[in-house]
Each structure stands twice: as structure tokens, then as C-alpha cells.
C-alpha positions in Angstrom: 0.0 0.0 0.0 2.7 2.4 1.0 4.6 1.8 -2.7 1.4 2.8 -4.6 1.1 5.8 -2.4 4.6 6.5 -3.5 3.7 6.3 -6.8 0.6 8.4 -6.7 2.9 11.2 -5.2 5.5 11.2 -7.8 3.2 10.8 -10.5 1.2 14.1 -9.0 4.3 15.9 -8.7 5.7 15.0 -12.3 3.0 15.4 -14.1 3.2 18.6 -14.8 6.8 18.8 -16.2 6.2 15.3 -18.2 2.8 15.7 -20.1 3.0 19.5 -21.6 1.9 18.6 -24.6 -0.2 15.3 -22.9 -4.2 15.4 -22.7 -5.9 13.5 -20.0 -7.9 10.1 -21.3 -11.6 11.2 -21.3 -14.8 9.3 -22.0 -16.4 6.4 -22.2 -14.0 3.0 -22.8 -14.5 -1.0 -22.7 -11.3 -3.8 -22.3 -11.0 -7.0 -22.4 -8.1 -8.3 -19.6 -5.8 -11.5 -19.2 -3.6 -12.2 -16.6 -2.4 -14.2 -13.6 -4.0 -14.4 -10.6 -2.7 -15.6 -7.2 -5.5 -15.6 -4.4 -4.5 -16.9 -1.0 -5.6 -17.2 2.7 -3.2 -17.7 5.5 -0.3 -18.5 3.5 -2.0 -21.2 1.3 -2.4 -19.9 -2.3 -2.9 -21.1 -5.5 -2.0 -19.7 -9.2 -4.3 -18.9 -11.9 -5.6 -17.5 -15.1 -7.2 -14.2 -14.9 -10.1 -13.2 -17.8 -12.4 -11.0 -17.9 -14.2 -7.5 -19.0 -14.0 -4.1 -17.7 -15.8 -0.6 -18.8 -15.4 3.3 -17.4 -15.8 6.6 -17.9 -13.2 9.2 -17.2 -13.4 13.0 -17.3 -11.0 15.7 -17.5 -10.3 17.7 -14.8 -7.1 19.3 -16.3 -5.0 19.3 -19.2 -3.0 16.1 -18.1 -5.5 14.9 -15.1 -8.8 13.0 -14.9 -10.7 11.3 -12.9 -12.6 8.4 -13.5 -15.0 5.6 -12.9 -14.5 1.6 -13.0 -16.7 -1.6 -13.4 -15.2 -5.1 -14.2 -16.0 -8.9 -14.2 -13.6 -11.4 -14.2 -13.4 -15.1 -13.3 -9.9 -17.3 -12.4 -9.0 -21.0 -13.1 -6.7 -20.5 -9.8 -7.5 -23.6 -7.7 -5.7 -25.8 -5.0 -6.9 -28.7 -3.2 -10.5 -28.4 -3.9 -10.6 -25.0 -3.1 -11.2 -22.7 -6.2 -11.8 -19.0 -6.9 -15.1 -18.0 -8.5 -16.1 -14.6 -10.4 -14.7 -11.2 -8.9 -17.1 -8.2 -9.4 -14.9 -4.2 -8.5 -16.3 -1.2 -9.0 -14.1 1.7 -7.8 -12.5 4.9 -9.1 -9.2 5.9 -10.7 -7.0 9.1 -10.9 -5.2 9.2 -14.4 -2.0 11.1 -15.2 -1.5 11.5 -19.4 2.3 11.2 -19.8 2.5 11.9 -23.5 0.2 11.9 -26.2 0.1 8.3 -26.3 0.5 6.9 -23.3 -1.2 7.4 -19.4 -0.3 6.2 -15.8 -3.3 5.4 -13.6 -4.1 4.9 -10.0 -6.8 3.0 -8.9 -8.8 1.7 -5.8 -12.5 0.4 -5.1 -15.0 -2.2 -3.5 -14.5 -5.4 -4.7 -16.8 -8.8 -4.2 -14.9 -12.5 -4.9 -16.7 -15.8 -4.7 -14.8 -19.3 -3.2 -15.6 -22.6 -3.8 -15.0 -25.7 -1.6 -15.6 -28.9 -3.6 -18.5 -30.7 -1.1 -18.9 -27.7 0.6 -20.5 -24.5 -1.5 -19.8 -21.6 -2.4 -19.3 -18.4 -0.6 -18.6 -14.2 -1.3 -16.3 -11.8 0.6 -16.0 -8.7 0.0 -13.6 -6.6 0.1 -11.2 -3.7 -1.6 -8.7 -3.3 -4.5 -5.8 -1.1 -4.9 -3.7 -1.0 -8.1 -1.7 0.8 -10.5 -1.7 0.7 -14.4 -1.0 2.1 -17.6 -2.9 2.5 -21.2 -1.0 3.6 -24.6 -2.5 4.1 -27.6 -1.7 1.8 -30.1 -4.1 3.0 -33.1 -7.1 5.5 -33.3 -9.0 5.2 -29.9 -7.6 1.6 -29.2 -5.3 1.2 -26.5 -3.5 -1.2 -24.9 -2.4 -1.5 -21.3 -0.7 -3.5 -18.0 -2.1 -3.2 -14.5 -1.3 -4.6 -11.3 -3.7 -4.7 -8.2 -4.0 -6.1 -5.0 -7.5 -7.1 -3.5 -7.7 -7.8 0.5 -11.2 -9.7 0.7 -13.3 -10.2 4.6 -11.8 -13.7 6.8 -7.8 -13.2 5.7 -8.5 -13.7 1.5 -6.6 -11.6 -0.6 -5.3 -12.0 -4.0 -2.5 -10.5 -6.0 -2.9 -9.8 -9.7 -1.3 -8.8 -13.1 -3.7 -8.1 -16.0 -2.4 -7.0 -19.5 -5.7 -5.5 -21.3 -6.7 -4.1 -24.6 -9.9 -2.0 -25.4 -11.2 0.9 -26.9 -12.7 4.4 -26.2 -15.7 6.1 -27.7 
């Protein structure tokens, strides 16, 4: 927690002198993310795919600032010993910093909801928060490209550490 607090402060403070010529993403966008996924309780954790879909709206609240809104789905194959993770619902907000033309740095934190499965058991949700950092760049047009990492601390000790690579598109 203390490194992305870190990195929101030097990304504040070098904004300025980085993204003259930079505009801050604005609008509606949709991705699609991939990743890996490492959930865990009490030292017991398991590896995983990550998949899933994600949509937001930022807004411009400067020249090379904006804030926005977040919504995903995603799912996992992470699973260990009967124990596997089920869909993960975040909705949260984000602080973006344009760094050139091309390319922004994000911050990002939110409510999150994750579902467990025990084989024999059921099923159950805890919920939670995420934290994370990120970046888009454009690659073409309104289509962009990007790398995030995050880290979700869930209710009863379940947290989960994740890298998603995403692409997607704004309107």
C-alpha cells in the first residue's frame, strides 16, 4: 500500500513537467483483460488465469488529469486442493496522469466482491477492496493497450495479488 502511495505522489508531482503537450484520457472505454492471478488465505495460495471485462468513464479535470469511474467482471482457473476462486465483481475509481500523447499512468482503488468454492462444501462471497496501478497507450485510433497490477484484501484473511495485460477501446 505504501509503494502505490509513493507512486501516486511522484506521479502528481511530475505530471506537470512530463505531459506539456499530454491530454488526459476522457470518456467512455471498454477492455477486455488476461492475466495471472494468485489468491490466497493464510499462506495457502494457489495460481491462476485471470479473464475478464471491464468498462469506465473518465473525465478531464485538467490538461494532463482525470478522474474516473470503474466496473469489471472477471473469473480465475486459480485452484488448490478443492478449493477454487469464482467470479470477482470491482467497482471503484481511478485518478489518471496522461504522460505523453500516447500513453497514461493510472491509479486506482475500489469495492471489490470475490466468490470461493469448496468442492463438497459450496460456495461463498467476501467482500472486500482493491488497490492498483496501471497504464494504457495508444496503439491505433482510440484503441489502447495497457498492463495493471492490483491487489484485493477480501473479509476472513482472502486476498489475491494480480497482473492483467488489457486491450480495449474508447468512444
Amino acid at each position: 500500500m505504501t509503494l502505490l502511495a509513493a507512486a501516486a505522489a511522484a506521479f502528481t508531482f511530475a505530471t506537470p513537467a512530463m505531459a506539456q503537450d499530454a491530454t488526459a484520457p476522457a470518456g467512455l472505454r471498454v477492455e477486455a483483460l488476461v492475466g495471472w492471478d494468485r489468491p490466497g488465505i493464510d499462506g495457502f495460495h494457489a495460481n491462476g488465469i485471470l479473464v475478464g471485462f471491464g468498462a469506465g468513464y473518465d473525465l478531464a479535470v485538467g490538461n494532463s488529469v482525470s478522474l474516473g469511474i470503474d466496473g469489471e467482471i472477471s473469473d480465475s482457473s486459480a485452484k488448490r486442493s478443492g478449493v477454487s476462486t469464482g467470479r470477482d465483481l470491482y467497482a471503484g475509481g481511478r485518478v489518471n496522469f496522461a504522460m505523453s500523447p500516447k500513453a497514461n499512468l493510472y491509479i486506482k482503488g475500489g469495492y471489490t466482491n470475490a466468490r470461493v468454492k469448496v468442492s463438497g462444501v459450496g460456495a461463498a462471497n467476501g467482500d472486500g477492496f482493491r488497490a492498483g496501478a496501471g497504464g494504457q497507450w495508444i496503439v491505433s485510433g482510440k484503441t489502447y493497450v495497457g498492463a495493471e497490477y492490483r491487489y484485493s484484501n477480501y473479509e476472513g484473511g482472502f486476498d489475491r495479488h494480480q497482473v492483467a495485460l488489457t486491450v480495449g477501446t474508447r468512444f
